[in-house]
C-alpha positions as CSV (number, residue, x, y, z in Angstrom):
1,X,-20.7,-69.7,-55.1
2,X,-19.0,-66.4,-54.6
3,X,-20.3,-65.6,-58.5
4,X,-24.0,-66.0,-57.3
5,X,-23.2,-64.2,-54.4
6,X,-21.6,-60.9,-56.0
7,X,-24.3,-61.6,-58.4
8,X,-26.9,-61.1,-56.2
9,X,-25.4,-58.3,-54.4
10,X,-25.6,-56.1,-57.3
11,X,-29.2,-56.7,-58.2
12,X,-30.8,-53.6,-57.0
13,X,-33.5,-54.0,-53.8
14,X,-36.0,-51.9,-55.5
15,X,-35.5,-54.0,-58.9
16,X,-36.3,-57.0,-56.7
17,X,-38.6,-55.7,-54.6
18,X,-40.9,-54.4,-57.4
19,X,-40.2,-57.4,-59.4
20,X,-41.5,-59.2,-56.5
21,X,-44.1,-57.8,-55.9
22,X,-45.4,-57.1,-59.8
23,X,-45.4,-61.1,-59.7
24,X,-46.8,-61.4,-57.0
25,X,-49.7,-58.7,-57.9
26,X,-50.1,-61.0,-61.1
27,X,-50.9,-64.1,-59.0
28,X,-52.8,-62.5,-56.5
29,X,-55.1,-61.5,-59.3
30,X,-55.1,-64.1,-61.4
31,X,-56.4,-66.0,-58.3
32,X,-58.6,-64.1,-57.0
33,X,-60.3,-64.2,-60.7
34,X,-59.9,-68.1,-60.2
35,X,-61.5,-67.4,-56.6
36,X,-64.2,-65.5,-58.2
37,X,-65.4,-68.1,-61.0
38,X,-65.0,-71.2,-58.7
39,X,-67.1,-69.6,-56.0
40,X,-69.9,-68.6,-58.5
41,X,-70.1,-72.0,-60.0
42,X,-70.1,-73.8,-56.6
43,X,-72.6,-71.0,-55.1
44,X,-74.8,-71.8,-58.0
45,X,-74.7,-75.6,-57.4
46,X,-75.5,-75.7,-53.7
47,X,-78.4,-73.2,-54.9
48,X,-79.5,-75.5,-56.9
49,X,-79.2,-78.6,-54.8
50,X,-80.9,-76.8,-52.3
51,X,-83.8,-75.5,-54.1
52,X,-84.0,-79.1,-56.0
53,X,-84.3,-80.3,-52.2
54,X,-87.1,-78.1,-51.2
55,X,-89.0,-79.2,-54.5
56,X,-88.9,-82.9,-54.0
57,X,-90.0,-81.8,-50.4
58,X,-93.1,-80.0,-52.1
59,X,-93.4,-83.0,-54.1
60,X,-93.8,-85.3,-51.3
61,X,-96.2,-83.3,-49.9
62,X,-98.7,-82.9,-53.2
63,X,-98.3,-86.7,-53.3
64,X,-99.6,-87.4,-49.8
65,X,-102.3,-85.1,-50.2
66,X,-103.6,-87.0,-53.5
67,X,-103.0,-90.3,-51.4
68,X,-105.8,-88.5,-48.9
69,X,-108.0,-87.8,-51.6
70,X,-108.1,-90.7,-53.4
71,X,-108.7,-92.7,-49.9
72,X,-111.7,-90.2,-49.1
73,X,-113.2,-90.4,-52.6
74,X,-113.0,-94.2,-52.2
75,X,-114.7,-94.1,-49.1
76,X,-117.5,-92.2,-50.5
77,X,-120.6,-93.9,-52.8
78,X,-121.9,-90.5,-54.2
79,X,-119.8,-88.6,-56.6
80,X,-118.4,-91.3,-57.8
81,X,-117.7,-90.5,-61.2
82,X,-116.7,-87.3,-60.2
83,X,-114.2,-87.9,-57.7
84,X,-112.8,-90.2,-60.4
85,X,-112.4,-87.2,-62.6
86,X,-111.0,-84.8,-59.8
87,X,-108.0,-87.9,-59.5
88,X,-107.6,-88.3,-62.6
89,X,-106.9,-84.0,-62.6
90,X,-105.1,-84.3,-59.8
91,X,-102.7,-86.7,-60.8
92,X,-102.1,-85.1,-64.2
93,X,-100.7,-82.3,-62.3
94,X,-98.6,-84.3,-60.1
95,X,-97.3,-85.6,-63.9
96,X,-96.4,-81.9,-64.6
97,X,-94.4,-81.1,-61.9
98,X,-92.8,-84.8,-61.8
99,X,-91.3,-83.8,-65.2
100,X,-90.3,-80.5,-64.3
101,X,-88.4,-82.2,-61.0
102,X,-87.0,-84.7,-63.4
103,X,-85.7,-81.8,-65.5
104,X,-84.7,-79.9,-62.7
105,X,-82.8,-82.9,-60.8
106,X,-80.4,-83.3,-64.1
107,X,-79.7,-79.4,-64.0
108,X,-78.3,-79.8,-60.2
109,X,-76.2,-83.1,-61.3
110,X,-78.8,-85.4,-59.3
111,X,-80.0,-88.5,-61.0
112,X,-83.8,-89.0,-61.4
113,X,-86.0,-91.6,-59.5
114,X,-84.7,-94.7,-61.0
115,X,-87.6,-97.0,-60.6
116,X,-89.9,-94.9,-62.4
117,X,-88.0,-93.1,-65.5
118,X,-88.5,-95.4,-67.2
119,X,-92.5,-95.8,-66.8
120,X,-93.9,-92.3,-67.6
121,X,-96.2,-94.1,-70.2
122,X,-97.7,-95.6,-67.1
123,X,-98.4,-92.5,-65.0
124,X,-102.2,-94.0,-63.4
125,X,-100.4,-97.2,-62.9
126,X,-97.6,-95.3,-61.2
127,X,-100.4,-93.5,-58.7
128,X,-102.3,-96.8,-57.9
129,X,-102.3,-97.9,-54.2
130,X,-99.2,-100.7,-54.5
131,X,-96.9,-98.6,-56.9
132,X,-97.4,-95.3,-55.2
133,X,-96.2,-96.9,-51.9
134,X,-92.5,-97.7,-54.1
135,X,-92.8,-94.3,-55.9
136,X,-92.8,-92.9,-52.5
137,X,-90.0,-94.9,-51.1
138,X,-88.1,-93.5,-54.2
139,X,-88.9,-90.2,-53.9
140,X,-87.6,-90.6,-49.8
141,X,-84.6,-91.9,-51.3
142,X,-84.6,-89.1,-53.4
143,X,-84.8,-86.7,-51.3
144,X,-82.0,-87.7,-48.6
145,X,-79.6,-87.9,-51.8
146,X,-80.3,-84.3,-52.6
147,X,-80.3,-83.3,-48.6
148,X,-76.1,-85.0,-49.1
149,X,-75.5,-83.4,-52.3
150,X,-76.5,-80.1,-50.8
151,X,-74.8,-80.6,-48.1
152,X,-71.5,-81.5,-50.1
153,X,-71.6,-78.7,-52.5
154,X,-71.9,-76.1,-49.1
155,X,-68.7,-78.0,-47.5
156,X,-67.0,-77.4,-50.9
157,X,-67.9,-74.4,-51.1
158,X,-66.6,-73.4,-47.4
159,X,-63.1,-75.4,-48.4
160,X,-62.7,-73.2,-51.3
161,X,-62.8,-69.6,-49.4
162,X,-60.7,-71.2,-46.5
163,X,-58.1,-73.0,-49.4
164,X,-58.1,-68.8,-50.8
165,X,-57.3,-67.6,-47.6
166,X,-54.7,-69.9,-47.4
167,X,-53.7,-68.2,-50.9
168,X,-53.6,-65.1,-49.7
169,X,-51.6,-65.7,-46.3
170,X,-49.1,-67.8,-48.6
171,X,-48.2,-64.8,-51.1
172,X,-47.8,-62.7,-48.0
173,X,-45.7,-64.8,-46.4
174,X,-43.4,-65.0,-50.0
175,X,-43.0,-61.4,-49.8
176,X,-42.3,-60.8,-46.1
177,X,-40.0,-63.5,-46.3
178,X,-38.6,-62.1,-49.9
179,X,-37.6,-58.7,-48.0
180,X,-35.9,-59.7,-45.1
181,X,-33.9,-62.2,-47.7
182,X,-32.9,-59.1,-49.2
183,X,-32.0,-57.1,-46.3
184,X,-30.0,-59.8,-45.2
185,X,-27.9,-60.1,-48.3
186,X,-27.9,-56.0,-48.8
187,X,-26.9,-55.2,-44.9
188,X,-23.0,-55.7,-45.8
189,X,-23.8,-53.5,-48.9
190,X,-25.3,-50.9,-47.4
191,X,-25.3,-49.8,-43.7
192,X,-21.5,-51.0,-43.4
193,X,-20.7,-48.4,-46.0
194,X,-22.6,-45.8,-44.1
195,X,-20.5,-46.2,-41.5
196,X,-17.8,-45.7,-43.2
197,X,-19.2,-42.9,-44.3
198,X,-19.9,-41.6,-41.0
199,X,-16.1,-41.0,-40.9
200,X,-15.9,-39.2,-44.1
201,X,-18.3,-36.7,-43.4
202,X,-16.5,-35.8,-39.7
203,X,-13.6,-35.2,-41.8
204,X,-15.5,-33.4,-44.0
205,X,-17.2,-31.3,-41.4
206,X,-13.9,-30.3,-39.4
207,X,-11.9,-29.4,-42.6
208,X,-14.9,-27.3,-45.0
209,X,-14.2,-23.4,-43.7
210,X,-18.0,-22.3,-44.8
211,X,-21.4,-23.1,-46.6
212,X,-24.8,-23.4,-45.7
213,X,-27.6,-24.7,-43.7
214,X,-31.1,-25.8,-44.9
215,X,-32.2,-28.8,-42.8
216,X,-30.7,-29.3,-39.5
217,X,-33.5,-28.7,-37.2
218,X,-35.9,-31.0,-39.0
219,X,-33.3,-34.0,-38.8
220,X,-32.7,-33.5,-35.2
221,X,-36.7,-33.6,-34.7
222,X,-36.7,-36.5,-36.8
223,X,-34.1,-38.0,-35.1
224,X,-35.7,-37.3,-31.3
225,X,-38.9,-38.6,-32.5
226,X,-38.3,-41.7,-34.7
227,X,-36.5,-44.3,-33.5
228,X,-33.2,-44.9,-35.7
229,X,-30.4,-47.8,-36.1
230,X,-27.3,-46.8,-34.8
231,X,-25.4,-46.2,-37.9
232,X,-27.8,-43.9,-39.6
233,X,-28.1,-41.9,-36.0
234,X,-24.3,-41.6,-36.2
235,X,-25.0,-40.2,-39.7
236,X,-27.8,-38.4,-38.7
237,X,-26.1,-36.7,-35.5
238,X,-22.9,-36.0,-38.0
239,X,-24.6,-33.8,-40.7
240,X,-26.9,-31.9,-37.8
241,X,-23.2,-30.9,-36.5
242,X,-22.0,-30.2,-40.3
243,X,-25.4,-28.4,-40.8
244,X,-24.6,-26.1,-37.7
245,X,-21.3,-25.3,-38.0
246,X,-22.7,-23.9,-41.7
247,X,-25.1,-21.8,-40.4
248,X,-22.8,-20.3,-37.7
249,X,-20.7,-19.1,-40.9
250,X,-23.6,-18.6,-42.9
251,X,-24.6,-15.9,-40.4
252,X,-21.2,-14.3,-40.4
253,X,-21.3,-14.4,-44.5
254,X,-25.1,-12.4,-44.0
255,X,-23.7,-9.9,-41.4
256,X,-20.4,-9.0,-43.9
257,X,-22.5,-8.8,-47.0
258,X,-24.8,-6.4,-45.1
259,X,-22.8,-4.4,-42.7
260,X,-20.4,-1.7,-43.3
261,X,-17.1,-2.6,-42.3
262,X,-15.4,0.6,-40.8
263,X,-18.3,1.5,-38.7
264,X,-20.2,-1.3,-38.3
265,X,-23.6,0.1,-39.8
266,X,-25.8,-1.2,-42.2
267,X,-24.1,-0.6,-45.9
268,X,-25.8,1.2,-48.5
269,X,-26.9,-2.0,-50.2
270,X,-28.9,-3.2,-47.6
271,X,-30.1,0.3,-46.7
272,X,-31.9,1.0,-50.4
273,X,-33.2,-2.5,-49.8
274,X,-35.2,-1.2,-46.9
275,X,-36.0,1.8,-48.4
276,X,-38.0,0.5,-51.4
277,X,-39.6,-2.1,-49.0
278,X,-40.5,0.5,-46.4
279,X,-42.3,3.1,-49.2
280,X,-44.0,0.6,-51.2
281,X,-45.7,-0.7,-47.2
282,X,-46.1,3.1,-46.5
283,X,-47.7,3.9,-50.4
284,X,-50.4,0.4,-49.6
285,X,-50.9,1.5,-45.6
286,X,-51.3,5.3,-45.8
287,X,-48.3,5.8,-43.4
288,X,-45.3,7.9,-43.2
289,X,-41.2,7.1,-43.9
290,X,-38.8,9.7,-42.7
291,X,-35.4,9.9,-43.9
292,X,-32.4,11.7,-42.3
293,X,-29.0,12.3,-44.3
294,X,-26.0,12.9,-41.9
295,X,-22.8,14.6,-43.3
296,X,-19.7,15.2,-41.1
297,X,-19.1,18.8,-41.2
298,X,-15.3,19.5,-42.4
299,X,-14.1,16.3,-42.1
300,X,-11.8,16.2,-45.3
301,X,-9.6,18.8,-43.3
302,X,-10.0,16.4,-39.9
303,X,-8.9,13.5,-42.1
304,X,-5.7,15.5,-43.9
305,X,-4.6,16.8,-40.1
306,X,-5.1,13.9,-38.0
307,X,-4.7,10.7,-40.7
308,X,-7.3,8.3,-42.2
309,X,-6.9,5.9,-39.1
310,X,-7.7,8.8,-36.8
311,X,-10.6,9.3,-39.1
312,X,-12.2,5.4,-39.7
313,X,-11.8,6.1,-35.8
314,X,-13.9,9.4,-35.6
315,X,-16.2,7.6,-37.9
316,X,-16.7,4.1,-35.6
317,X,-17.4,6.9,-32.8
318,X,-19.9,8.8,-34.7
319,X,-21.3,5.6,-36.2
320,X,-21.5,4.1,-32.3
321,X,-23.7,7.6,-31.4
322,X,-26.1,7.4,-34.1
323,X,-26.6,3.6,-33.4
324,X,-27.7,4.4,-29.4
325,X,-29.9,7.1,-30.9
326,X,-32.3,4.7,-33.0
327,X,-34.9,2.7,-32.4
328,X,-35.2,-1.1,-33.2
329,X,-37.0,-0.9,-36.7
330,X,-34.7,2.1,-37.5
331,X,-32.1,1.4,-40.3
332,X,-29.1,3.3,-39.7
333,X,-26.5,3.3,-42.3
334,X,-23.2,4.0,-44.0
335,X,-24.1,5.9,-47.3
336,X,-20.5,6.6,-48.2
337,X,-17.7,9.0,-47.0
338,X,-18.4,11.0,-44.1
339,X,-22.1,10.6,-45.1
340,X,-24.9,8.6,-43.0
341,X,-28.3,8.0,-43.7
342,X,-31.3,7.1,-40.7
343,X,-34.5,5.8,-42.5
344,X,-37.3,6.1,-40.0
345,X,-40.4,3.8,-40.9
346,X,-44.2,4.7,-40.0
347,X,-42.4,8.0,-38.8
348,X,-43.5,12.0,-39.3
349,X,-41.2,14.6,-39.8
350,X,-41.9,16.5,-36.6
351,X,-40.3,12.9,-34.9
352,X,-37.7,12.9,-36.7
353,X,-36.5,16.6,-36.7
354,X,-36.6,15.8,-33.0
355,X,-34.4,13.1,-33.0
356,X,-32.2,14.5,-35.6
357,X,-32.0,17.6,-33.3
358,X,-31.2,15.2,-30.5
359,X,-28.2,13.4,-32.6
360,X,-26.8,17.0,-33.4
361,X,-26.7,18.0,-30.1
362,X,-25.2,14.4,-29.0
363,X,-22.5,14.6,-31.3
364,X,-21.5,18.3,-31.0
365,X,-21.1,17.4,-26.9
366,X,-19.1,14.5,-27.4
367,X,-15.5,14.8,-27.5
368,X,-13.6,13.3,-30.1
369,X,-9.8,12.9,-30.5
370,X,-8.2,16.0,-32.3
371,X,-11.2,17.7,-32.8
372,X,-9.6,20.8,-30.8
373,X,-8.4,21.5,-34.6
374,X,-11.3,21.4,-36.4
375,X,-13.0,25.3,-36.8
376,X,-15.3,25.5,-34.4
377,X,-13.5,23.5,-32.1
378,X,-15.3,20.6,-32.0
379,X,-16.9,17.9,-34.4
380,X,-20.0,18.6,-35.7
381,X,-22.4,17.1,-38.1
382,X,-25.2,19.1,-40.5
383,X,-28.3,17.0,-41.2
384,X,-31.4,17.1,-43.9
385,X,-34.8,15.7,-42.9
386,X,-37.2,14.7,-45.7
387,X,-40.7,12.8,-45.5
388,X,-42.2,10.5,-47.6
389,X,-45.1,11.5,-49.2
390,X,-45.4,14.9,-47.5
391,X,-41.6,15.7,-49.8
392,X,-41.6,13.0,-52.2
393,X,-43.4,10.3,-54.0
394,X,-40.9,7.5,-54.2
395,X,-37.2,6.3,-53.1
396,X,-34.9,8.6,-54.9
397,X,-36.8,11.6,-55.0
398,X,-36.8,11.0,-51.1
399,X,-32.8,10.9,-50.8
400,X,-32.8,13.6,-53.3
401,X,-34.9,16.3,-51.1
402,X,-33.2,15.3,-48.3
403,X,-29.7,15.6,-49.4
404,X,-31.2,19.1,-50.7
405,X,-31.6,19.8,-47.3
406,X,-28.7,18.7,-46.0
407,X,-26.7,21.1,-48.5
408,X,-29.1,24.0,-47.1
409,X,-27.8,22.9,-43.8
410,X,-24.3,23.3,-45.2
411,X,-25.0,26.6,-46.4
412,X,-26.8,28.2,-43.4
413,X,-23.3,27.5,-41.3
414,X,-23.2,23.5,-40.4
415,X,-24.0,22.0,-37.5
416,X,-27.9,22.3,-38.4
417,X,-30.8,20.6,-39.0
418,X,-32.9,21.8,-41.9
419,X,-36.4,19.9,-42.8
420,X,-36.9,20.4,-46.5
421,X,-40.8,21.2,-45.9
422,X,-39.4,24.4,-44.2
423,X,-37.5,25.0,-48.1
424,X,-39.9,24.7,-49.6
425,X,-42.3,27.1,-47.5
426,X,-39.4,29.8,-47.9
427,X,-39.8,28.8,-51.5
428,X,-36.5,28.0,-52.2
429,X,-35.6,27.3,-56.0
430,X,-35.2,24.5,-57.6
């Protein structure tokens, strides 16, 4: 017994299932072809037991009518002869359509008027006054018989839909009762195990530092809206929790790969990523995309008098003034060293030499630590403006012009702003 039963344990529930259900697709139509051909046959039958019924109906009727004539034509003495002659046409065609009853009565399984089969030779003896009162007691006879055979073959043919439906029902009832036997004898194969997975995946979830989310939302709607069994709702409710705790570290993973760490800024990956973006939207709208490079003027001798921690601090401070500065689609970055770069979408130069201006002023004002030492007595930043298209036609000739002007800003004393338009007007060379 516990053979059979391991047995059937590891016979897959699909395997059976489409077994099942390709056998019971095979019977269903093989029956419904039986079905099909047993219906036509008996539908055929009744029609022609009916119609065979209507005929010896027809026939009664054509003979009572020649009974009235013949009784009328006796009753006359002129037209003698002739009247004789119209009987003796009359009756003929009662002959025809006697044999074409006869012929018809075999084709619907009904047996002929016994008396008379076997007296066709005698037709006008059939129609004179004594026999056609027993032809007509046959043909009653007759007709009652084929009134119960058409009557029997409708019955039959009514048991035979019902005796399908009965068909049908039955095969349904074989696979309904066919799955739950399964899911019985697969529940201790299946959900059990789930549970115990349940406890795996906690485990799991509490001891895997990071990873990623993809589907956590949709399973919790799926699990608010559709009713679930305990076990897979423990499942369920389990890898939702697993699922979050990835995309709280996925987040973190996003915010290192794309932030400087010293300052905090966008790195300079994620700012040329932005850049290229930005001018290909400005190249199909028409638009404008400013960029501002921002170098920290003498800060190799800040950094050699006051340390490098002093300096990743002067940095964090700078970096902190810059950020309150922008606006919410501005991208301001780390572009390496002392050097930061503000990319200014759907933004003119006259805008941004504003706020560049602005910056300069904000950062000259501020006080930093040790910046009593620095020449001028205070830290100060020199900064190059450049526009996109009015200074260049794509991404690197952009950084290009404006780090051109931040040099002329280096040159003309520091702590400047130059636009590279206003170069270029002055004609400066190449």
């Amino acid at each position: 017994m516990s053979r059979a039963s391991r047995a059937i344990s590891n016979i897959s529930p699909l395997r059976v299932i489409v077994f099942t259900g390709t056998i019971s697709m095979i019977i269903v139509i093989a029956g419904i072809a039986g079905f099909v051909v047993t219906q036509q046959s008996l539908l055929e039958a009744v029609e022609k037991k009916q119609a065979c019924y209507l005929d010896l109906v027809d026939f009664r009727g054509m003979l009572l009518e020649f009974k009235v004539a013949r009784n009328q034509a006796n009753s006359e003495i002129r037209g003698k002869e002739r009247a004789e002659s119209d009987m003796k046409a009359q009756g003929d065609t009662i002959l025809v359509h006697y044999e074409k009853l006869v012929a018809e009565m075999k084709g619907a399984g009904l047996a002929p008027f016994p008396s008379v089969s076997t007296t066709l030779q005698q037709w006008p003896e059939i129609l004179a006054e004594e026999n056609l009162e027993l032809f007509g007691f046959e043909l009653d006879k007759s007709i009652e018989k084929a009134k119960v055979a058409s009557k029997e073959a409708s019955v039959r043919l009514v048991v035979i839909n019902e005796f399908f439906l009965l068909f049908i029902l039955a095969v349904l009832l074989t696979l309904s009762i066919t799955a739950g036997w399964m899911l019985h004898s697969n529940y201790r194969h299946t959900l059990m195990p789930l549970a115990q997975l349940v406890g795996q995946l906690k485990l799991l979830n509490r001891n895997i530092p990071e990873s990623i989310r993809d589907t956590a939302e949709e399973m919790k709607k799926d699990l608010t809206i559709t009713g679930h069994s305990s076990d897979i709702a423990q499942i369920t409710e389990s890898i939702m929790k697993f699922c979050g705790d990835i995309d709280a570290k996925n987040k973190k993973l996003d915010e290192i790969y794309i932030r400087d760490e010293k300052t905090n800024l966008y790195n300079y990956r994620h700012f040329k990523e932005h850049l290229i973006i930005d001018i290909e939207r400005a190249k199909r709208l028409n638009d404008r995309v400013s960029l501002a490079m921002i170098d920290i003027d003498n800060f190799k001798r800040y950094n050699d008098a006051n340390g490098h921690l002093a300096g990743d601090k002067a940095l964090k401070i700078l970096a902190d003034l810059i950020s309150s500065q922008c606006r919410a689609y501005d991208v301001p970055s780390r572009f390496g060293g002392e050097e930061f770069a503000l990319l200014f979408p759907k933004t003119d130069t006259g805008t941004t030499r504003d706020i560049a201006e602005r910056l300069r002023k904000i950062i000259s004002e501020h006080p930093f630590p040790h910046e009593e030492n620095q020449p001028a007595g205070e830290l100060t930043v020199s900064i190059g403006v450049a526009t996109f298209p009015d200074d260049a036609l794509d991404w690197p000739s952009l950084i290009t012009n404006a780090d051109r002007a931040l040099y002329r800003a280096k040159a003309e004393g520091r702590d400047k702003v130059v636009v590279f338009a206003s170069m270029e007007s002055q004609g400066t060379p190449g």
